[in-house]
VMD Tcl script that builds the backbone (N, CA, C; Angstrom):
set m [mol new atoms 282]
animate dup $m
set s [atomselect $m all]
$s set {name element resname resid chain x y z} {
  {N N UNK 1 A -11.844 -23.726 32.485}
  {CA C UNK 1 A -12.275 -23.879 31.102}
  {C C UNK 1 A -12.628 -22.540 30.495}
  {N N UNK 2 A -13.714 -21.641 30.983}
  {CA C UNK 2 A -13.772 -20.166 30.486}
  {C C UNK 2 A -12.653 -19.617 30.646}
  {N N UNK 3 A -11.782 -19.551 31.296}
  {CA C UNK 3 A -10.286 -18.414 31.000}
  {C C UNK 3 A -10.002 -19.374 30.338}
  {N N UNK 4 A -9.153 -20.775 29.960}
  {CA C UNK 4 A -8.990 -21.350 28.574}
  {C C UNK 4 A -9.253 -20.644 27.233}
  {N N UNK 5 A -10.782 -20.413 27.167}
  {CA C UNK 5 A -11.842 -19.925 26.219}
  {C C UNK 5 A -11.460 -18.216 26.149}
  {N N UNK 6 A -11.307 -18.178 26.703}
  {CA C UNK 6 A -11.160 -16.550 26.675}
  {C C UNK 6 A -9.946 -15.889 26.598}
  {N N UNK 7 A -8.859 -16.926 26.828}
  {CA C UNK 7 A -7.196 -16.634 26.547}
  {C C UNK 7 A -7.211 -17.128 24.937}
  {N N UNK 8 A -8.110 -17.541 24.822}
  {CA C UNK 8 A -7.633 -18.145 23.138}
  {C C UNK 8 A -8.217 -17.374 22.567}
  {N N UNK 9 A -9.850 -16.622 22.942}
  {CA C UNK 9 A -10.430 -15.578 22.275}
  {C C UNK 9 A -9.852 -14.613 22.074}
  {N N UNK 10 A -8.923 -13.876 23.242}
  {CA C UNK 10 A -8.209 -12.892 23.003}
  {C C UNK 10 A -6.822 -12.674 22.270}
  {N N UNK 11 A -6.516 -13.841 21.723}
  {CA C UNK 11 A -5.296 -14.002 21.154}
  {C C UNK 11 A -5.751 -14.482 19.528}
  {N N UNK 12 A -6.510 -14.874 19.522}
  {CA C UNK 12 A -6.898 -14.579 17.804}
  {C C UNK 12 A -7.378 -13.942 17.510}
  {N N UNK 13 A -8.110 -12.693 18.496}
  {CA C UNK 13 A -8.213 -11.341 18.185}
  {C C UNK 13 A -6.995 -10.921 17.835}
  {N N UNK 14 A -5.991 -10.715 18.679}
  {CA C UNK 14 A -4.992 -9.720 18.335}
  {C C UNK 14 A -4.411 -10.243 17.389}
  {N N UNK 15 A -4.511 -11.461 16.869}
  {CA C UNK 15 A -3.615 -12.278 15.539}
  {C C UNK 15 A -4.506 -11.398 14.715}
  {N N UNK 16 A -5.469 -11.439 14.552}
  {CA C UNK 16 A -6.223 -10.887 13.621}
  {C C UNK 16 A -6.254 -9.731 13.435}
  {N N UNK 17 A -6.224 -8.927 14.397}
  {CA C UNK 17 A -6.188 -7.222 14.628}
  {C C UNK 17 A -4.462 -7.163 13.808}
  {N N UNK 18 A -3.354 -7.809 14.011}
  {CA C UNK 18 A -2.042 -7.704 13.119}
  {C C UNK 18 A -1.871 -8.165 12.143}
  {N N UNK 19 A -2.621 -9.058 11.849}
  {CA C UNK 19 A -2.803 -9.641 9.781}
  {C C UNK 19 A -3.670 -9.152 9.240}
  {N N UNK 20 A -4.881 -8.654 9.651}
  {CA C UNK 20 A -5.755 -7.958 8.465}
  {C C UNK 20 A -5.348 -6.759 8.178}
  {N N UNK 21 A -5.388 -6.455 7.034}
  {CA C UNK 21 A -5.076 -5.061 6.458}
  {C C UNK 21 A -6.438 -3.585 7.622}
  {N N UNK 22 A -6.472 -2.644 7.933}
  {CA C UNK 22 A -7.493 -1.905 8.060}
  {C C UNK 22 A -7.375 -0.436 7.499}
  {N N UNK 23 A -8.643 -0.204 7.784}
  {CA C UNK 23 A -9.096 1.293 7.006}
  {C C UNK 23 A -7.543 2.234 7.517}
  {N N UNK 24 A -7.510 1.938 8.810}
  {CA C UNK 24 A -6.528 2.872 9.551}
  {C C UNK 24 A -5.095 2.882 8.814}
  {N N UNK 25 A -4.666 1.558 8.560}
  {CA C UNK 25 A -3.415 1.458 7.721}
  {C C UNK 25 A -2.899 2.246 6.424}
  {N N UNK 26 A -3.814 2.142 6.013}
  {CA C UNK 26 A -3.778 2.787 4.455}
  {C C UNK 26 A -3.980 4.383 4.954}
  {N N UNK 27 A -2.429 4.926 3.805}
  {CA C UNK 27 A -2.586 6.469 4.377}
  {C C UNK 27 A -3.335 7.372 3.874}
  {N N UNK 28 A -3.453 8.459 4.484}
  {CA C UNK 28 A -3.902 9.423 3.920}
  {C C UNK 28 A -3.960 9.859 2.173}
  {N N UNK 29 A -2.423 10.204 2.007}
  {CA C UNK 29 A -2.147 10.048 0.428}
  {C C UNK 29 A -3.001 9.107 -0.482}
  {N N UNK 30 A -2.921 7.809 0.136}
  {CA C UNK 30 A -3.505 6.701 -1.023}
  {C C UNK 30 A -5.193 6.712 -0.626}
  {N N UNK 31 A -5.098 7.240 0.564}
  {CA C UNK 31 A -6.822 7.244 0.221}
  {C C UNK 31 A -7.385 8.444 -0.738}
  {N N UNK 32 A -6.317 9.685 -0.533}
  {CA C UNK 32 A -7.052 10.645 -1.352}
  {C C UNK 32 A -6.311 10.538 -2.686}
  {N N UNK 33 A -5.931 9.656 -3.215}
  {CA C UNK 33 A -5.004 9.231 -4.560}
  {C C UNK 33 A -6.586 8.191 -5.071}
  {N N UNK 34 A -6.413 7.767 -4.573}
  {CA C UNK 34 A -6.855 6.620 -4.901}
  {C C UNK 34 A -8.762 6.789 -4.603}
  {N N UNK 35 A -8.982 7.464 -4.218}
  {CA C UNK 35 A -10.846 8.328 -4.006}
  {C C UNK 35 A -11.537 7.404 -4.925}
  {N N UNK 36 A -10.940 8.121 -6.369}
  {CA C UNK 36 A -12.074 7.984 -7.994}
  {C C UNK 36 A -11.879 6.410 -8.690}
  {N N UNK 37 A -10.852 5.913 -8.031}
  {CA C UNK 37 A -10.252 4.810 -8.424}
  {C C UNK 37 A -11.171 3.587 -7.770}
  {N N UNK 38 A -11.384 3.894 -6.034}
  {CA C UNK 38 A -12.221 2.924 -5.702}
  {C C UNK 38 A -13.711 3.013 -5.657}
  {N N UNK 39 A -13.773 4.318 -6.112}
  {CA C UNK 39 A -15.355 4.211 -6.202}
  {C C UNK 39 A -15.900 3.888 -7.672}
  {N N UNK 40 A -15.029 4.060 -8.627}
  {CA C UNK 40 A -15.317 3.577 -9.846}
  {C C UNK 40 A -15.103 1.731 -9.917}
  {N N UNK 41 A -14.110 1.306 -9.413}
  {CA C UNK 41 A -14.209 -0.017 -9.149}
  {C C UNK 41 A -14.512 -1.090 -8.261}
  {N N UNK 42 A -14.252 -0.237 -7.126}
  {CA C UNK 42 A -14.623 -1.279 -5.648}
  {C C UNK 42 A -15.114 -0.893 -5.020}
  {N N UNK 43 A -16.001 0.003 -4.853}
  {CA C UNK 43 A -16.819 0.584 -4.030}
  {C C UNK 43 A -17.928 -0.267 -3.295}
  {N N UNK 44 A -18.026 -1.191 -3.876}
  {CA C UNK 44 A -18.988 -2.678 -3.234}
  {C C UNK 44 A -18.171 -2.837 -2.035}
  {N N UNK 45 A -17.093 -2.738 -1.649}
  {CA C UNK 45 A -16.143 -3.280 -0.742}
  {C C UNK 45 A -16.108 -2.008 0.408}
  {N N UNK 46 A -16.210 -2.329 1.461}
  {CA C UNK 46 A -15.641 -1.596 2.516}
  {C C UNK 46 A -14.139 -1.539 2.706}
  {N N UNK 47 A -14.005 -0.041 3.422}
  {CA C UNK 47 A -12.259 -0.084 3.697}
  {C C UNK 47 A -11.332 -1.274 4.307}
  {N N UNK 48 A -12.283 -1.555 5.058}
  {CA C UNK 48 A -11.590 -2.922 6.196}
  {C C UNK 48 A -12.086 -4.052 5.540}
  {N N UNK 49 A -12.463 -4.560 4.146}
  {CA C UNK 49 A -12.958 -5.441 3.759}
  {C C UNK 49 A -11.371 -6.240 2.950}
  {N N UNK 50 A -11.262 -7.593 3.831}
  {CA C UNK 50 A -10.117 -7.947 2.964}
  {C C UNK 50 A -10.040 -8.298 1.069}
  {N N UNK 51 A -11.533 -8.021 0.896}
  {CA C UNK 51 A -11.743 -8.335 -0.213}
  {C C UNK 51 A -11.260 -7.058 -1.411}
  {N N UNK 52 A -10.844 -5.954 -0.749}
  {CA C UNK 52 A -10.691 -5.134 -1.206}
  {C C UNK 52 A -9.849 -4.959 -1.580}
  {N N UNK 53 A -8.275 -5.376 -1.314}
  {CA C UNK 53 A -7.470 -5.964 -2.018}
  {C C UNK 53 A -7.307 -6.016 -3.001}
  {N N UNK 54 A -7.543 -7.323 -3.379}
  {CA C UNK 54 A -8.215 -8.014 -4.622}
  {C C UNK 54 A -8.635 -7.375 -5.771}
  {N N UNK 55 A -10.036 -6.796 -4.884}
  {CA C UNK 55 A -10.352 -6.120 -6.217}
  {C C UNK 55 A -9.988 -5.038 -6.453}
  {N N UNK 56 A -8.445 -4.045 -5.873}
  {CA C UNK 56 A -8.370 -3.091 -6.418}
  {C C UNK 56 A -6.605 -3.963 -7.368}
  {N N UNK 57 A -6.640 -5.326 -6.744}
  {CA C UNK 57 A -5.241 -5.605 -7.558}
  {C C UNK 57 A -5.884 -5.606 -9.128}
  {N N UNK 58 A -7.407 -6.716 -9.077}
  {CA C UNK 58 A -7.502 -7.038 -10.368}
  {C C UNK 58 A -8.043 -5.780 -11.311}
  {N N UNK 59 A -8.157 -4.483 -10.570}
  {CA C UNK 59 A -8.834 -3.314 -11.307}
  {C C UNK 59 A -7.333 -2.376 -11.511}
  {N N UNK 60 A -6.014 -2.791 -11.471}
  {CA C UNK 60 A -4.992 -2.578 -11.296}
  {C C UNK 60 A -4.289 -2.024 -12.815}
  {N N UNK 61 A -4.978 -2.599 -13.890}
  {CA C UNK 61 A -4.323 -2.176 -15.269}
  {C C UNK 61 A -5.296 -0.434 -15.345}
  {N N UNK 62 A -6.470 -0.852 -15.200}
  {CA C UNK 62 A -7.089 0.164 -15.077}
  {C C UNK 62 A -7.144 1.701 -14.129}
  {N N UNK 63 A -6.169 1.468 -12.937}
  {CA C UNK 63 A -6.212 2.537 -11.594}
  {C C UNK 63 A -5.043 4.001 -12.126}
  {N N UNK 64 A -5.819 4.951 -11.758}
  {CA C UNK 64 A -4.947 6.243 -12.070}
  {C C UNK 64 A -3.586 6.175 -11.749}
  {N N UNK 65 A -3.115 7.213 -12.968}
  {CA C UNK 65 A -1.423 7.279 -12.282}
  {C C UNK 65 A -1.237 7.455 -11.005}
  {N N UNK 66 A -1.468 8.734 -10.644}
  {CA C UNK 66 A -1.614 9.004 -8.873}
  {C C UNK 66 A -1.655 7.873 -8.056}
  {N N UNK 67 A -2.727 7.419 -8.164}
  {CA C UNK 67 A -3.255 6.058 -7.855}
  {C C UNK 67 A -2.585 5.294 -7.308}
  {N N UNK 68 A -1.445 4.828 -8.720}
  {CA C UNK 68 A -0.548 3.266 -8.578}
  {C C UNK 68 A 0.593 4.079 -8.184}
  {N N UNK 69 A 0.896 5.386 -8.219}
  {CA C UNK 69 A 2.433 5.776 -7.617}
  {C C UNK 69 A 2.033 6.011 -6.136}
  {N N UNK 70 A 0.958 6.450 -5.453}
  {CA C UNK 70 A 0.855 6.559 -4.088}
  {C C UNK 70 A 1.012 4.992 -3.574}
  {N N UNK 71 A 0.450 4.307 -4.056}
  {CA C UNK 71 A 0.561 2.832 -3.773}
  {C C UNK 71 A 1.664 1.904 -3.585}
  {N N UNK 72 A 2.738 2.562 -4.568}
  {CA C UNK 72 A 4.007 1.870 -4.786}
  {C C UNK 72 A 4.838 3.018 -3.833}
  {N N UNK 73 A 4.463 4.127 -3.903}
  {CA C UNK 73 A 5.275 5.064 -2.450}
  {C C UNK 73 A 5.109 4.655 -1.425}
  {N N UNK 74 A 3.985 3.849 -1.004}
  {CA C UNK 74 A 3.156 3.550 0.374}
  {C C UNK 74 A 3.922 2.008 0.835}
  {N N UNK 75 A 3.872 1.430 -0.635}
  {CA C UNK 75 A 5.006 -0.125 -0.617}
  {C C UNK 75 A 3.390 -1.278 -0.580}
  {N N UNK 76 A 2.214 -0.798 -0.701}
  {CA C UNK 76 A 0.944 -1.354 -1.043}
  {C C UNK 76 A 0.716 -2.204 -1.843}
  {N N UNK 77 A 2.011 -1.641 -2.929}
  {CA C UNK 77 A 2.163 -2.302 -4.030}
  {C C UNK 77 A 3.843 -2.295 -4.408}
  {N N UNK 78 A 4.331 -3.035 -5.104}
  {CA C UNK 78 A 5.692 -3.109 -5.570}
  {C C UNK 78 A 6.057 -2.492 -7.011}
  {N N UNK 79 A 6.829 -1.732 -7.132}
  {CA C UNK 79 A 7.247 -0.939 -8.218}
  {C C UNK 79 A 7.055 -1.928 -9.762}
  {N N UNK 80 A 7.591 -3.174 -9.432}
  {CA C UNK 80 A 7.471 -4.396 -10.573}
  {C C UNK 80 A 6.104 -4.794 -10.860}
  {N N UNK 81 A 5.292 -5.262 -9.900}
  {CA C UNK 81 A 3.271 -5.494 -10.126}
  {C C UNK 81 A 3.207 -4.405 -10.882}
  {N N UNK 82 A 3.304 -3.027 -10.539}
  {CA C UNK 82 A 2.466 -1.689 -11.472}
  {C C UNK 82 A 3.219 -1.934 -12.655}
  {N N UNK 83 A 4.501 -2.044 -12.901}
  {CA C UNK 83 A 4.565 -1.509 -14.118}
  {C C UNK 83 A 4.674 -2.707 -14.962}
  {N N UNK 84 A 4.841 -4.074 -14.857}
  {CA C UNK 84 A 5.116 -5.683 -15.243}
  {C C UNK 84 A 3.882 -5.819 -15.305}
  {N N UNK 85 A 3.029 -6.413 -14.226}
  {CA C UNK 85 A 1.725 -7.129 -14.532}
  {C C UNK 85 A 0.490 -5.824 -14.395}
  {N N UNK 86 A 0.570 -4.533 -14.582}
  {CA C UNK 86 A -0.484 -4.035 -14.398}
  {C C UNK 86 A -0.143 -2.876 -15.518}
  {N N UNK 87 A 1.286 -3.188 -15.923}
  {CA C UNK 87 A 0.984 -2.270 -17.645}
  {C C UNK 87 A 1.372 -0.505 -17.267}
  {N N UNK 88 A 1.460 -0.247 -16.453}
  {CA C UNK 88 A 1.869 0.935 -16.401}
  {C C UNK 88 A 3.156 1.961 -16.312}
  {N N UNK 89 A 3.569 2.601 -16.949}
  {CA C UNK 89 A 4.849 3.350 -16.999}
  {C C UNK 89 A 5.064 4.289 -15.827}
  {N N UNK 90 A 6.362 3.960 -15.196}
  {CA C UNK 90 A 6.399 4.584 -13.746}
  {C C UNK 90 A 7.941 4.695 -14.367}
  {N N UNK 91 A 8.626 6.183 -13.413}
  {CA C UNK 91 A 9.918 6.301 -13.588}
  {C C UNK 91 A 10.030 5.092 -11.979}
  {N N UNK 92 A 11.515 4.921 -11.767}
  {CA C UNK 92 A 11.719 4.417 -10.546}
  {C C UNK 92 A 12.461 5.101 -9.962}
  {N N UNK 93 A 12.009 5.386 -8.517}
  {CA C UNK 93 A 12.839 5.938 -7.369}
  {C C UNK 93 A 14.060 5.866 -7.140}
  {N N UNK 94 A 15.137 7.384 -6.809}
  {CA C UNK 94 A 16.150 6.715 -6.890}
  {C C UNK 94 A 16.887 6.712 -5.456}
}
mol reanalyze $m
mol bondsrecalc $m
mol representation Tube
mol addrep $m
């Protein structure tokens, strides 16, 4: 029964360790793109907080150029969200 318990513990760890987004994922670029962006809007949120997301999608009309092009370089975000639902003028990659 405990190895039962403990084969299942360790396997929705690692489910979890491969679906949550973490601090580690997000690169370099978009963290230092993106600095003034989350501390002006989401700074309530920790890096590894899935909530953070969210609130940098819905603070998304508002986030620096830099910002939304490191994001859409990174693939964080999709070239169509930034410039369709978040209003912003981006050339596109060719």
């Amino acid at each position: 029964m405990v190895v039962r318990v403990l084969s299942m513990l360790t396997f929705v760890a690692a489910f979890l360790a491969t679906t949550l987004p973490s601090a580690a994922q997000y690169s370099e670029v978009v963290k230092r793109s993106c600095r003034n962006d989350y501390k002006r809007s989401c700074s309530t949120y920790a890096l590894d907080d899935p909530g953070l997301r969210k609130c940098m999608d819905k603070a998304g009309p508002s986030l620096s150029r830099n910002c939304v092009i490191a994001l859409v370089n990174s693939g964080e975000v999709s070239y169509q969200r930034a410039t369709t639902r978040w209003g912003h003028k981006l050339k596109k990659a060719r």
